[in-house]
C-alpha positions as CSV (number, residue, x, y, z in Angstrom):
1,X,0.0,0.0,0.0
2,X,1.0,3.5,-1.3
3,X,1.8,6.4,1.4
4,X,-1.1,8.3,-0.3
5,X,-3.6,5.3,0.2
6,X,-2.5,5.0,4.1
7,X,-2.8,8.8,4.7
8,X,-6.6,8.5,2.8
9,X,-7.3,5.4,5.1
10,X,-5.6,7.4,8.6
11,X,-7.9,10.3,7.5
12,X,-11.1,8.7,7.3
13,X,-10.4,6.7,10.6
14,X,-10.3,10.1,11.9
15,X,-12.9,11.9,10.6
16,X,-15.5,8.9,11.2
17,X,-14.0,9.4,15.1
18,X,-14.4,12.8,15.3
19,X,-17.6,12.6,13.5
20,X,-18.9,9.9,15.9
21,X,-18.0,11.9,18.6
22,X,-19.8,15.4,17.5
23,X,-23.1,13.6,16.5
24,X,-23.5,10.6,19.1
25,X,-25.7,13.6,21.5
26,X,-27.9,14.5,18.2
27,X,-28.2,10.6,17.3
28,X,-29.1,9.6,20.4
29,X,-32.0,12.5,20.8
30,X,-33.5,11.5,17.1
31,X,-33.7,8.2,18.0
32,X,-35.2,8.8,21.2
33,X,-37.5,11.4,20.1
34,X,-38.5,9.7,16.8
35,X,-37.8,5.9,16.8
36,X,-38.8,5.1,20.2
37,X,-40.9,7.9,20.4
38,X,-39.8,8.8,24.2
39,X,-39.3,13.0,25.4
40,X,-35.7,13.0,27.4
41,X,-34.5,15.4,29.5
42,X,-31.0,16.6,29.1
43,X,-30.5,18.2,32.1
44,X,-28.4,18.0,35.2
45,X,-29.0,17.2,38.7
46,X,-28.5,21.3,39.8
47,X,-31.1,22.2,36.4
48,X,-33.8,20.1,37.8
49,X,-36.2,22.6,40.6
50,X,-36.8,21.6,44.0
51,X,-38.7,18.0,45.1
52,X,-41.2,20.8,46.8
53,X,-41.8,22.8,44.1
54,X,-42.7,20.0,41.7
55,X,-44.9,19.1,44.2
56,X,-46.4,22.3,44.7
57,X,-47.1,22.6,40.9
58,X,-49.0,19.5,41.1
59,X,-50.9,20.7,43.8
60,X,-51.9,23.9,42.3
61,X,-52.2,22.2,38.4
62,X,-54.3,19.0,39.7
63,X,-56.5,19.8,37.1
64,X,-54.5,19.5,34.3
65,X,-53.3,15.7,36.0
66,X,-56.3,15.1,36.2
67,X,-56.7,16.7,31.9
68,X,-53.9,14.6,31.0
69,X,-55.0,11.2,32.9
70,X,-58.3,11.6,31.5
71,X,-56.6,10.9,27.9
72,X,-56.1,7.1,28.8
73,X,-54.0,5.0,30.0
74,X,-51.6,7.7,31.0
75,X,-49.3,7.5,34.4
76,X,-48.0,11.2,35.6
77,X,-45.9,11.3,38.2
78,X,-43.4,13.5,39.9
79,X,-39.6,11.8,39.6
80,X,-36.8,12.4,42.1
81,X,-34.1,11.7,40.2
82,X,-31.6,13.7,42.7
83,X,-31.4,14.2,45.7
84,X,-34.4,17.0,46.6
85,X,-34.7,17.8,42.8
86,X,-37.7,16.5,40.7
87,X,-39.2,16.4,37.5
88,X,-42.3,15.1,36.0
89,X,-42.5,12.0,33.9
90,X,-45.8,11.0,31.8
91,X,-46.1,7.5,30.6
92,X,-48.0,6.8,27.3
93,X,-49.2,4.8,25.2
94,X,-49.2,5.6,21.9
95,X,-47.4,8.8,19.4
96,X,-51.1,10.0,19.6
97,X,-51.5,10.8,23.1
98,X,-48.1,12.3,23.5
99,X,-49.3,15.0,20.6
100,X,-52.2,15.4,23.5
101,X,-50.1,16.4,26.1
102,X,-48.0,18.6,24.5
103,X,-51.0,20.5,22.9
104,X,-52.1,20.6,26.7
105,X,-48.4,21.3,28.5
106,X,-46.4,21.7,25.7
107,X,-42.9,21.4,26.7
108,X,-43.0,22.0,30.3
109,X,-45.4,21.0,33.1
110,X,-46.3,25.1,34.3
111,X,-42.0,25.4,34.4
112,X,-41.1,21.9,35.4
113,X,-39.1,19.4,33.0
114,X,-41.5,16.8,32.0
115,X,-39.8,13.3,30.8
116,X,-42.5,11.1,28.1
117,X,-41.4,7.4,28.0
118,X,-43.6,5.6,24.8
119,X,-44.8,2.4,27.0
């Protein structure tokens, strides 16, 4: 093998690499979003509010829990995922009913993170 041909094959080892590494946080949200059909959060423990103010925000929202539940077979919850911080996750069935919620929440529960997992 040539010098040119092992330089071509060194370069594309390294852009695929550097490539993979640049795009693996925008392939992993498509294929969350659109093949599985699930809403992640991307956020760190210190983003996430207060365990008491989530559950303040359900207190004073409990209609709209009780607007989303009433969609069907729907599971909301609030999440501690750290230590005194929470979000809100909504379990669905179907692409359909998440459309629901969103037209309802849209991308936050009244300021809190919500997390949708397709079930």
């Amino acid at each position: 093998m040539n010098k040119s041909a092992k330089v071509l094959i060194l370069a594309v080892i390294i852009t695929l690499i550097v490539g993979a590494i640049f795009l693996r946080r925008p392939l992993q949200r498509f294929v969350m979003d659109v093949l599985t059909d699930n809403k992640e959060l991307y956020l760190s423990c210190g983003e996430l509010p207060t365990t008491e103010k989530v559950e303040a925000t359900f207190t004073d929202h409990a209609d709209t829990v009780q607007e989303i539940n009433s969609i069907g077979n729907i599971s909301i919850v609030h999440s501690e995922n750290c230590m005194g911080k929470s979000y809100v996750e909504i379990q669905y069935g179907s692409h359909g009913q998440r459309n629901q919620i969103e037209k309802i929440i849209g991308d936050t529960f009244f300021g809190i993170p919500w997390r949708g997992v397709n079930t």
